[in-house]
C-alpha positions as MATLAB code, in Angstrom:
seq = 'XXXXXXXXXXXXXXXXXXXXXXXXXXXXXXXXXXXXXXXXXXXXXXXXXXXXXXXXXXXXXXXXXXXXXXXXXXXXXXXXXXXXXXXXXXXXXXXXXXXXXXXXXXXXXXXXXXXXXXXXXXXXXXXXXXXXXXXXXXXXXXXXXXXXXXXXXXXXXXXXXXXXXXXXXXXXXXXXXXXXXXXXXXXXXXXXXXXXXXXXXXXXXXXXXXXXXXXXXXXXXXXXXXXXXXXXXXXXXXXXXXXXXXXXXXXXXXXXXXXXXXXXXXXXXXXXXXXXXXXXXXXXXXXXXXXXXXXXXXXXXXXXXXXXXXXXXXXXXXXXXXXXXXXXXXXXXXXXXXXXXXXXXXXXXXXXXXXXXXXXXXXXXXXXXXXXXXXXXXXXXXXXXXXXXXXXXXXXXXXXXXXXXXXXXXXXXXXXXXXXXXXXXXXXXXXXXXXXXXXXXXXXXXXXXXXXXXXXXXXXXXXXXXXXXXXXXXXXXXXXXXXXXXXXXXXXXXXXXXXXXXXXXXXXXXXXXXXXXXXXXXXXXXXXXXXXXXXXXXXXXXXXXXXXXXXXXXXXXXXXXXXXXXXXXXXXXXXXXXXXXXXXXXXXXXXXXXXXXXXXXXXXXXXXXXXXXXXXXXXXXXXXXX';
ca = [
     100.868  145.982  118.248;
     102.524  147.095  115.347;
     100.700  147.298  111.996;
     101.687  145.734  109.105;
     102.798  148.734  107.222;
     105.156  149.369  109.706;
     107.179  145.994  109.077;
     110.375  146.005  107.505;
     109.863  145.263  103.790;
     111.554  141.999  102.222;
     112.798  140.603   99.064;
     109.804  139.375   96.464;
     108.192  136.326   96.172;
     109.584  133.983   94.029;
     106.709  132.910   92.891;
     102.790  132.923   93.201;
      99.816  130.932   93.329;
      96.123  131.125   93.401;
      94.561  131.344   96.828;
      91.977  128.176   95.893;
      95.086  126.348   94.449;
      96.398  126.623   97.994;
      93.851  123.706   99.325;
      94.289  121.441   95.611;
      97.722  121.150   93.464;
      99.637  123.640   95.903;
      98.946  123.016   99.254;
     101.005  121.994  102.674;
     103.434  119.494  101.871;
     103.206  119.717   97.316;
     106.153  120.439   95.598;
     106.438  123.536   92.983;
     109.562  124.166   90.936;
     110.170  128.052   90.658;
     113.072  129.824   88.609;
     116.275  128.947   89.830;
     114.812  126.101   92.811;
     112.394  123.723   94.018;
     110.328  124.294   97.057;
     107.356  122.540   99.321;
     104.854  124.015  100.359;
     104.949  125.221  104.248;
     102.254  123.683  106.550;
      99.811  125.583  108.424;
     103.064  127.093  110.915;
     104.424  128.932  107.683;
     101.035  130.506  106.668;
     101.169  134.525  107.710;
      97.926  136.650  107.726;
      99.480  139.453  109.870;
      99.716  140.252  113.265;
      96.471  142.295  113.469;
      94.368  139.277  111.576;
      93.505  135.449  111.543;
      92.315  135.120  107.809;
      89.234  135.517  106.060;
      86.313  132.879  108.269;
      84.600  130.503  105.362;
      82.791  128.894  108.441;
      80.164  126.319  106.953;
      78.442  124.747  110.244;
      77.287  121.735  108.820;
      80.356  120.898  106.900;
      81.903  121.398  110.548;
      79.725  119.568  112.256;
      80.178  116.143  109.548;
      83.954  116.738  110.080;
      84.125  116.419  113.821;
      83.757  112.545  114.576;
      86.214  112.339  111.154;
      89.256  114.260  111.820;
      89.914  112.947  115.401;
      91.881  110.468  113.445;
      94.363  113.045  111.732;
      93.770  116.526  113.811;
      92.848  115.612  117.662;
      93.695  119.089  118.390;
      91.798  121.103  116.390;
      89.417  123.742  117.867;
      86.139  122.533  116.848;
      84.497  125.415  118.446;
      86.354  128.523  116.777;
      84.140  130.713  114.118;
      87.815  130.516  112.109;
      87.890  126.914  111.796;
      87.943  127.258  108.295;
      89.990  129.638  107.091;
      90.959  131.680  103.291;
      94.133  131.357  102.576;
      96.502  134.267  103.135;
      96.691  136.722  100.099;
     100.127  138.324   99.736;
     101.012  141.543   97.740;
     103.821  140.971   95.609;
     104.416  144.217   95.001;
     104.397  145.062   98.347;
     105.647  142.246  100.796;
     105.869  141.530  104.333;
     107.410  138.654  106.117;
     103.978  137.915  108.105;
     101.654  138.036  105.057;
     101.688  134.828  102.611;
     103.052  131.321  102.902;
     106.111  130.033  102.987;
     108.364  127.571  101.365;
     110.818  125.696  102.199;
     113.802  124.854   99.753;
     113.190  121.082   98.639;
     115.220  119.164   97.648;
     118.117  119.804   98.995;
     120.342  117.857   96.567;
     121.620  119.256   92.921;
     122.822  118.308   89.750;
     125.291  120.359   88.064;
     124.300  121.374   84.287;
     127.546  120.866   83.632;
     129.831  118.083   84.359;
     126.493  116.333   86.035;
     127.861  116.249   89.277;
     125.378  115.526   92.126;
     125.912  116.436   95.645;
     124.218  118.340   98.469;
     123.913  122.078   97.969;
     125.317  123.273  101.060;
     128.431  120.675  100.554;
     129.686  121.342   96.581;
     127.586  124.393   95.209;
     127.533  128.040   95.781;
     124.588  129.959   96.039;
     125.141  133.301   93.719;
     122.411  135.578   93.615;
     120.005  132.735   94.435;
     121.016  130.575   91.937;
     123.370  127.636   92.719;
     126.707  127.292   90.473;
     129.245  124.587   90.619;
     133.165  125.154   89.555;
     133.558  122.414   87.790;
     137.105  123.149   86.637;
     139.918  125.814   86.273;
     137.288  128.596   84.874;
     134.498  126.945   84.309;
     131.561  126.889   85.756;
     127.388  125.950   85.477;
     124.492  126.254   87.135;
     123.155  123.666   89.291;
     119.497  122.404   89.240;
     117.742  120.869   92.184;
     117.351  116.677   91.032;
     113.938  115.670   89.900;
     113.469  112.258   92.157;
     113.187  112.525   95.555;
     112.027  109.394   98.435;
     108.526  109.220   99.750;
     106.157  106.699  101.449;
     102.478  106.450  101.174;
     102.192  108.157  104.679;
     103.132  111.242  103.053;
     106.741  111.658  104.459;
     109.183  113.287  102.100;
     112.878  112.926  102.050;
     115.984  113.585  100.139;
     116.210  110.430   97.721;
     119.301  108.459   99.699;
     122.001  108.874   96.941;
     124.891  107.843   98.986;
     124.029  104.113  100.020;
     122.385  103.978   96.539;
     124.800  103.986   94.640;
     126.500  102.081   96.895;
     124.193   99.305   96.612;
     126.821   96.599   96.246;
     128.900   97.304   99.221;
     128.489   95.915  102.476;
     128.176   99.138  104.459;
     126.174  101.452  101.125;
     129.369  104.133  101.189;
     133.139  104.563  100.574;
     135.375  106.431  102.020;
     134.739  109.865  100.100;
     131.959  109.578   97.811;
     131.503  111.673   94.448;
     128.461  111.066   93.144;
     127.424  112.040   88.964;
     123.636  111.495   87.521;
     123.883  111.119   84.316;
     120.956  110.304   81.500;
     120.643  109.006   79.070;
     118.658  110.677   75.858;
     115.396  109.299   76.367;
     114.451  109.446   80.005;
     113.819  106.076   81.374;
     114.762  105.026   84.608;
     117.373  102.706   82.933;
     119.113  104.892   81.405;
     119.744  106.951   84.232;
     122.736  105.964   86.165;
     123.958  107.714   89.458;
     127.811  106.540   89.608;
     130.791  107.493   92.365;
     133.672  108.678   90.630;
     135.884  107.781   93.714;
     135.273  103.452   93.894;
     133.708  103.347   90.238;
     130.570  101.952   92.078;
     127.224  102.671   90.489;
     123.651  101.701   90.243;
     120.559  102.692   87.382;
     117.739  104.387   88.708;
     115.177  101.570   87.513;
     116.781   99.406   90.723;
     115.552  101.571   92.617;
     112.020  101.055   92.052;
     112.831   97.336   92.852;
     116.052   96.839   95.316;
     116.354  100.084   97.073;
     115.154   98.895  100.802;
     115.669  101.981  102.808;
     113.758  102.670  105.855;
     111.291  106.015  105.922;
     112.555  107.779  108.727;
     109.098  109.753  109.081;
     110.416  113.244  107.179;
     108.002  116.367  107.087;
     110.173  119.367  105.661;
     106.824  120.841  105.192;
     106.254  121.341  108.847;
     110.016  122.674  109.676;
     112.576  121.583  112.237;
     113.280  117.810  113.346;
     111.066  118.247  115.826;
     108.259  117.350  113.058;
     109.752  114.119  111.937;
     107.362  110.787  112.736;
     107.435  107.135  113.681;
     106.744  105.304  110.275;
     107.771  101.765  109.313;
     107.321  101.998  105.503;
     109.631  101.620  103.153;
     111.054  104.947  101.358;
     109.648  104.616   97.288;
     111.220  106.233   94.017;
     109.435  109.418   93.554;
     109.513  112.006   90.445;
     109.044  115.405   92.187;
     106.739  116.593   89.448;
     105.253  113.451   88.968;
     101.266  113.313   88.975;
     101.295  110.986   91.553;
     103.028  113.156   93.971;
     100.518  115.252   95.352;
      96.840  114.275   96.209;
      94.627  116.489   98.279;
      92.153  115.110  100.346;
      89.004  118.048   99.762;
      85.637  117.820  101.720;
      82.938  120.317  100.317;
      79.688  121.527  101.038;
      76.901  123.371   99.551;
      75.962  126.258  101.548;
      71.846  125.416  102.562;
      69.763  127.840  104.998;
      70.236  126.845  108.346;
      66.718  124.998  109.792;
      65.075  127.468  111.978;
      65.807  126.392  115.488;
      63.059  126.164  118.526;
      63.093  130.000  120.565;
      64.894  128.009  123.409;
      67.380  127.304  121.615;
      68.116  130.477  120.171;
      68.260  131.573  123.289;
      70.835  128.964  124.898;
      73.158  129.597  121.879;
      73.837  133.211  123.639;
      77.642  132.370  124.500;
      76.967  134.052  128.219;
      74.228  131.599  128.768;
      76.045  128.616  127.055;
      79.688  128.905  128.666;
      76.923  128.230  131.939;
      75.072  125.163  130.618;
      77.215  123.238  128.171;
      78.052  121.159  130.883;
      74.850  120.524  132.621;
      74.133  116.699  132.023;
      70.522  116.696  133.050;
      67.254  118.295  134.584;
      68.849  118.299  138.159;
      71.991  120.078  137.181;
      69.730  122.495  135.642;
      67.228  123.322  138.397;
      70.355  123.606  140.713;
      71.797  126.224  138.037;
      68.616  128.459  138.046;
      68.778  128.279  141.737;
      71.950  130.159  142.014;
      72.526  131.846  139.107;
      69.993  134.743  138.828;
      70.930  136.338  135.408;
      70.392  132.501  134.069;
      66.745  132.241  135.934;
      65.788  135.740  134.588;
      66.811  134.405  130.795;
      65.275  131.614  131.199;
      61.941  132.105  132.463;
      59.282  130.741  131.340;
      61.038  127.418  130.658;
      60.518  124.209  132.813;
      64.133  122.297  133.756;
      63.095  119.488  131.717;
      62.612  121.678  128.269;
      66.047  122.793  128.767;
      67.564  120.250  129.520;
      66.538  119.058  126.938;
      67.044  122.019  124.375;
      70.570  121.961  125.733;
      71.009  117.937  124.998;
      70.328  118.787  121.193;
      72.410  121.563  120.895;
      75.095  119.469  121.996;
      74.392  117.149  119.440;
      74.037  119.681  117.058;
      77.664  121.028  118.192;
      79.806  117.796  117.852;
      77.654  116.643  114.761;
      76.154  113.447  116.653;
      72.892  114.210  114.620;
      74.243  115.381  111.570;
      73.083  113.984  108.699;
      75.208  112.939  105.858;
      76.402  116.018  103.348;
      74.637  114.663  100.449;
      72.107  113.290  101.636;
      70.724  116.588  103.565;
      71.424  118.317   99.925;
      69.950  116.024   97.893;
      66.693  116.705  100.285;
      66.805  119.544   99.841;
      67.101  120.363   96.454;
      64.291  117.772   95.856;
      62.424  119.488   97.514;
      62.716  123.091   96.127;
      59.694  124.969   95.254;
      58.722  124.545   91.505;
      60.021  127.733   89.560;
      57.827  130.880   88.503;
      58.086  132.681   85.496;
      59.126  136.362   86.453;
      60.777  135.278   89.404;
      64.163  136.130   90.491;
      66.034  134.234   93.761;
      67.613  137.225   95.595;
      71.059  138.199   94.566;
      72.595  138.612   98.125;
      71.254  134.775   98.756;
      73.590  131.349   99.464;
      71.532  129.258   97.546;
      68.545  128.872   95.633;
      67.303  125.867   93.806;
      64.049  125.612   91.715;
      61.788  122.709   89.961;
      61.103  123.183   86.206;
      57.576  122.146   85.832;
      57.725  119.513   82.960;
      55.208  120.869   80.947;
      58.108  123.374   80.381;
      60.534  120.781   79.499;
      60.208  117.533   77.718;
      61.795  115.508   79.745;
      62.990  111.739   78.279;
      62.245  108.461   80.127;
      64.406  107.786   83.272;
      64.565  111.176   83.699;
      62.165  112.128   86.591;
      63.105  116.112   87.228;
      65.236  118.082   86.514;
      65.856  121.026   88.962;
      67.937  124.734   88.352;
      70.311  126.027   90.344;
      70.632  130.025   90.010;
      73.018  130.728   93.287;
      75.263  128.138   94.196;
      78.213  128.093   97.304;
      80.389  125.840   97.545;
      82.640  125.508  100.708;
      85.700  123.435   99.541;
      88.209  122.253  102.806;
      91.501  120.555  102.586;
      91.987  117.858  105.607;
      94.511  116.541  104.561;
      96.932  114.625  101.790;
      99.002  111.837  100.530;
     101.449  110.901   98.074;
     101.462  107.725   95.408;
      97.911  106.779   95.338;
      94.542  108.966   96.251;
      92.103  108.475   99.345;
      88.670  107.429   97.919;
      85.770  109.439  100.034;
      82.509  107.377  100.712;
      79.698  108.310   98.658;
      78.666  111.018  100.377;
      82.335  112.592  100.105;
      83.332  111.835  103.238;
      86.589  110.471  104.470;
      86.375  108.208  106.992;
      90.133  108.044  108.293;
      89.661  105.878  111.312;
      88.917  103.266  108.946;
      92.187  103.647  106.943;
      95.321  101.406  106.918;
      97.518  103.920  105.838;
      96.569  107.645  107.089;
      97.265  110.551  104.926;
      99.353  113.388  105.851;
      98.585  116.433  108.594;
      98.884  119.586  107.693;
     100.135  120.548  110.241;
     101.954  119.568  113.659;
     100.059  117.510  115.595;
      99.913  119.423  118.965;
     100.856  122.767  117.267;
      98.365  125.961  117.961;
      97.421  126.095  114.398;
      93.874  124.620  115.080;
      91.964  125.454  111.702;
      91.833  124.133  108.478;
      92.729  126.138  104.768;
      89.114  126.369  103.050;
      88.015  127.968   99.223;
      84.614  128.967   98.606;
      82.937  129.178   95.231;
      80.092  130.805   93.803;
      78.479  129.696   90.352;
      75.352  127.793   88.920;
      74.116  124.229   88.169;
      71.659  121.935   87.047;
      70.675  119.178   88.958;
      69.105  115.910   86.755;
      67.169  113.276   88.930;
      66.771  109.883   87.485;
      63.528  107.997   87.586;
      64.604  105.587   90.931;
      61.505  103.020   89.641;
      63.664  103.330   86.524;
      67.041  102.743   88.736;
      65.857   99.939   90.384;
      64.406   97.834   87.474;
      67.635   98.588   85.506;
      70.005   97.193   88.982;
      68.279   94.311   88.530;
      68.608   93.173   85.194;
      70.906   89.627   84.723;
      73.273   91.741   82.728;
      73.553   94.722   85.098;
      74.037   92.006   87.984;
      76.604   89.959   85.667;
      78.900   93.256   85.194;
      78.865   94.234   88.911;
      80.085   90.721   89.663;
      83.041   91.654   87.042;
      83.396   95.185   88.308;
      83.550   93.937   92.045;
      86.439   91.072   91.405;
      88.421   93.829   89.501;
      88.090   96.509   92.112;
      89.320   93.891   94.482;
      92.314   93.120   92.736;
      93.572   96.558   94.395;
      90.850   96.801   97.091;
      90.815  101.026   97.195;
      88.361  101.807   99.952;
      84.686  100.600   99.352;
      83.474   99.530   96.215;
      81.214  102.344   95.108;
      78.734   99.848   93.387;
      76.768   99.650   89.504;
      74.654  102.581   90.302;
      77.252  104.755   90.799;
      79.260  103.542   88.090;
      76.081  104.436   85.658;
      75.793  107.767   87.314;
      79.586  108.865   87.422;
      79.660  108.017   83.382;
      76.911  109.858   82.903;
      77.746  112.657   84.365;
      80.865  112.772   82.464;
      78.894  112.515   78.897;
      76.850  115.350   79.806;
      79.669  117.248   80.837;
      81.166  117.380   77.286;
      77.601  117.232   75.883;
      77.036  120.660   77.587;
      79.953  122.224   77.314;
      79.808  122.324   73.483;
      76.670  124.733   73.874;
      76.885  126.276   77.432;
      80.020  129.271   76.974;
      82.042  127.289   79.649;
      84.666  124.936   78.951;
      84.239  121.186   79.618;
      87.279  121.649   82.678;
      85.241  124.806   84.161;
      82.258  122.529   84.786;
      82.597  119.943   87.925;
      80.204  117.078   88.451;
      78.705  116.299   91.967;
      77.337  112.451   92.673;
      74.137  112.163   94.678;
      73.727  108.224   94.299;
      72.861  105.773   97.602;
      71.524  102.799   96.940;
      67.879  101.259   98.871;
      68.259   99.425  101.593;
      70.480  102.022  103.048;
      69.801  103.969  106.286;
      69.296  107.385  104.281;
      66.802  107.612  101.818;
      67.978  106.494   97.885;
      69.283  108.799   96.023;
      70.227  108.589   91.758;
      71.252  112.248   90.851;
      73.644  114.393   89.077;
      74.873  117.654   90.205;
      76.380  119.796   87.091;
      77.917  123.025   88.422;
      80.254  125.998   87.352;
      82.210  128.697   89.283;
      85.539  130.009   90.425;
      86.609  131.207   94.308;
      87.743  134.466   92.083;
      83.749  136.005   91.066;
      80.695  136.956   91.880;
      79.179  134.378   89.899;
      78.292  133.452   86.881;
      76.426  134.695   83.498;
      73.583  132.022   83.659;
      74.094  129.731   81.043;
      74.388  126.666   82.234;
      71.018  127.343   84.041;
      69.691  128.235   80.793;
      70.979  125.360   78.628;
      69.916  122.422   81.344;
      66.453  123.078   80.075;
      67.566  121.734   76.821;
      68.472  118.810   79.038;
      66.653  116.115   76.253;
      68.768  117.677   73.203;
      72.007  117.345   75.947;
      71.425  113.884   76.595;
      70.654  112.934   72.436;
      74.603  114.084   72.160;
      75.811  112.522   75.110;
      74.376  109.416   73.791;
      75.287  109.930   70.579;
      79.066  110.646   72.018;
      78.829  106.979   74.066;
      77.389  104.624   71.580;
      80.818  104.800   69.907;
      84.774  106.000   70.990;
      87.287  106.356   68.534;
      89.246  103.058   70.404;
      86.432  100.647   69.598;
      86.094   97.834   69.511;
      89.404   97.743   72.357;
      87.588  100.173   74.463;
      83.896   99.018   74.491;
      85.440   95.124   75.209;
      87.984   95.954   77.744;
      87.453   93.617   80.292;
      89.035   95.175   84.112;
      89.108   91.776   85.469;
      90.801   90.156   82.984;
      94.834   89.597   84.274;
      95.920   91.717   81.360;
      94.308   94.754   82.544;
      95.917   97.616   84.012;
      92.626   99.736   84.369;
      91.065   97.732   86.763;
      88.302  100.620   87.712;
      86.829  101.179   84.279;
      85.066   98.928   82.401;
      84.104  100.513   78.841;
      86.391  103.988   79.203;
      89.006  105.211   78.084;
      90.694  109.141   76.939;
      88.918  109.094   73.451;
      85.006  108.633   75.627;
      84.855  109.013   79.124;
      87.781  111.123   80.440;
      87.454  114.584   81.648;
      89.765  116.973   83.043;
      90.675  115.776   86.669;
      89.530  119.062   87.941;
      86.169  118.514   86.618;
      85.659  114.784   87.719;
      85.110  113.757   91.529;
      86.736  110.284   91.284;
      90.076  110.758   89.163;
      88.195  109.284   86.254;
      88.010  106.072   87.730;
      84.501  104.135   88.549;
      83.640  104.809   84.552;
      81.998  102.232   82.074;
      79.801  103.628   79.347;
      77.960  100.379   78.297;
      76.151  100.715   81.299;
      74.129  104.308   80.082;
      74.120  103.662   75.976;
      74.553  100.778   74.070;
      78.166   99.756   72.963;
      79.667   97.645   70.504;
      80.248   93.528   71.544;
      78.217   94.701   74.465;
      74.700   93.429   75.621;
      72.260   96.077   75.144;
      70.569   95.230   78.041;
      73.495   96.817   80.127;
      72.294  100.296   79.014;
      70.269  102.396   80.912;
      68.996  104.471   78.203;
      68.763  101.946   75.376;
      67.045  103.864   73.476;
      68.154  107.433   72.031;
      66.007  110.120   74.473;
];
């Protein structure tokens, strides 16, 4: 086989990405405008790691084993068993390329608009491609360059398609086309929609581009240009929707992560099944008769296995295969939160070792002063993350459970594959991180006496009828709501003080409220690191045990925003609203970068953790100043 080296060399990338932006802004199916062109992102088909390799593994079993009952749903065809499930993305050389190594992109959208005399038109049709850029002749010696158009047609399925100019513009006639349509886009000086008019110069025919937000009923003929080839196209019956290529509500990526825990020691007999020449043997037997009649003929399996009745293995093998297709698998946060609750307290002197996953530790509170509702407050030295794209979608986000799952059998509308259903690229793109965090563990007593105050009660009732007015998944409930704001005051509170910038920390939720099947949980995850390190300095370890001074500033930051008294009194289920998941919240309090916050900044109201103006005080669950 031949080695990479040996390929034949080819032109350079146009352009280049980060390998953890791969599975976020830029992956499968996004949009990215380079120089001269616009592109989309290949699927999982167009993604090259050489002949001679299958990627980097970022194999995380128990983030495998929660996705397997999900992803049936979206990927039926994945490999659930390979060690490369999860896979780095491919890291090209641009100084050195090779047509196996990197991702590809295909050219999206295929339609331009000359700089010149605004003519519009396919590129293959009216434009010539010189030296990769496109340039129209526009007249006896003149000439421009041609730029690909900035709205394309989408549905909430994820399809993609060229925006249908010609019956557009057409709108009026009986059969959306004449007999030899020239289409111009022209705008006007500010940007709207209205003032944007697409016009054929041939019947004089011509529509704005705000109708076609409201009259433009063309059918979504299931498009994937991500994937390549007709072959990829799907059954859809939506209706194709206006869509600004660079538009923040273009791209959404669907991202389940993990923290990296030990691994529970299993039972010897287990161990020992797990040996893949002993397991490609049992993995079918169903019960204790299959597996005398096994150790009856198979002498290499008897020898193994001796020592151990039918019945324990049998057994043994039974909860392996549980273990295997996650049947047993607790929920992500849920097994984290347990276990960094549970972390041994933290000794002076003591260092976690470097080469470790993760390492958690209790501050004893005669260290720390700790204010009330606060119950611990544990540090985080050696942090993993395992971050893995399933999928995407286009208009609106999915909203993951609380435990930051997605469960897509439930959904209506399914987000995008990426990649062919049926294809052999069974594996999923993955980023891992490495950093610090603190983790801050409310008082539950505290939780629970502060759910059920009359005022608390009174704004879940007005949180509930908002969130229903566009009914986005489950409604995450009050406690979450307190913890999510929260979370985002101590973000800036902490970044003023820590060295890191308020969009290099990320918040992680731990909230479930009693009555549950798992356990309660009303905690706050604070963390910092990049997919590019090999970790961090330390001090945002070192300032959460200033946690008290943290949380004086984050209070002192929510009592008042610079919007109030509109802000603080913004009702979400009032008619007039158009933020109908935010009660008290706005850009001047609450909102962080979107890379830093779990939820899009949405589930935020800050009268619910400090007082606010033309608010009852009761709502708060610090009322006080810690």
């Amino acid at each position: 086989m031949a080695s990479p080296k040996k390929q034949k060399r080819v032109a350079r990338p146009e352009g280049q990405l980060r390998q953890s932006q791969l599975i976020t802004t830029f992956g499968p199916g996004s949009m990215v405008d380079l120089v001269d062109r616009a592109v989309v992102i290949g699927g999982l088909e167009h993604w090259g790691y050489g002949r001679e390799s299958e990627g980097e593994p970022l194999d995380d079993a128990r983030l495998r084993r929660s996705l397997i009952p999900r992803l049936k749903a979206l990927h039926p065809d994945l490999d659930l068993a390979r060690s490369h499930y999860f896979r780095k993305p491919p890291e090209g050389d641009v100084r050195d390329p090779f047509p196996s190594i990197g991702v590809r992109a295909l050219e999206f959208p295929r339609w331009f608009v000359c700089q010149g005399c605004q003519r519009l038109a396919r590129a293959v049709d009216q434009f010539e491609n010189k030296a990769g850029r496109y340039r129209h002749q526009c007249g006896k010696n003149v000439s421009n360059h041609a730029i690909p158009v900035r709205f394309v047609a989408a549905c909430k399925r994820g399809h993609l398609a060229d925006f249908p100019w010609v019956p557009f513009a057409h709108l009026d006639y009986e059969d959306n086309t004449c007999d030899r349509p020239e289409l111009h886009l022209k705008e006007g000086a500010t940007g709207d929609l209205g003032r944007i008019v697409v016009s054929c110069s041939n019947c004089g025919s011509w529509q704005p581009m705000s109708k076609a937000k409201t009259a433009a009923p063309f059918d979504c003929r299931g498009d994937r240009p991500w994937l390549g080839g007709r072959n990829a196209n799907d059954d859809c019956d939506l209706k194709l929707e206006l869509l600004v290529r660079t538009g923040s509500d273009a791209y959404f990526s669907q991202v389940v992560s993990a923290l990296r825990l030990p691994e529970p020691e299993a039972d010897p007999l287990r161990k020992r099944i797990r040996d893949k020449k002993l397991w490609d043997v049992l993995k079918d037997a169903k019960d204790e008769a299959a597996v005398e009649m096994l150790l009856g003929i198979i002498g290499f399996l008897r020898e193994s296995l001796e020592g151990f009745s039918a019945t324990q293995i049998a057994t043994a093998i039974q909860k392996e295969r549980d273990a295997t297709t996650g049947a047993t698998e607790r929920p992500l946060r849920s097994a984290e939160f347990e276990r960094i609750t549970t972390a041994p307290v933290e000794q002076p002197g003591v260092l976690p070792d470097p080469d470790a996953d993760f390492a958690a530790y209790r501050v004893p509170s005669k260290r720390i002063d700790l204010p009330k509702g606060v119950s611990n407050l544990f540090v985080v030295p050696e942090l993993r993350e395992v971050r893995v794209q399933v999928s995407f979608s286009r208009f609106d986000s999915v909203s993951a459970n609380l435990q930051g799952e997605f469960e897509f059998e439930s959904f209506k509308v399914k987000p995008a594959p990426l990649t062919m259903p049926g294809g052999n690229q069974k594996w999923l793109p993955a980023a891992e991180v490495r950093g610090e965090g603190i983790f801050v563990q409310l008082d539950e007593a505290a939780v629970r006496s502060w759910e059920k105050s009359p005022a608390v009660i009174d704004r879940a009732e007005k949180l509930l009828r908002a969130f229903e007015v566009d009914a986005r998944g489950e409604f995450p409930g009050i406690r979450f709501y307190m913890l999510h704001s929260l979370a985002h005051l101590l973000v800036t509170a902490i970044s003023l003080e820590c060295g890191y910038a308020a969009s290099a920390l990320r918040e992680r939720i731990y909230c479930n409220p009693p009555g549950d099947v798992e356990p309660p949980m009303a905690a706050i995850l604070i963390s910092t690191g990049t997919t590019g390190s090999e970790g961090t300095l330390g001090g945002l370890v070192e300032e959460g045990r200033r946690l008290r001074r943290h949380l004086k500033e984050a209070w002192d930051m929510g009592r008042l925003c610079s919007n109030d008294p509109v802000c603080a009194q913004h009702d979400p289920s009032s008619e007039a609203s158009d933020r109908r998941t935010e009660g008290a919240a706005c850009h001047g309090c609450l909102y962080i970068a979107e890379c830093s916050c779990e939820r899009f900044n949405r589930y935020l109201d800050r009268a619910l953790v400090v007082p606010t103006i033309g608010n009852d005080p009761a709502l708060a669950f610090f009322k006080e100043r810690p």
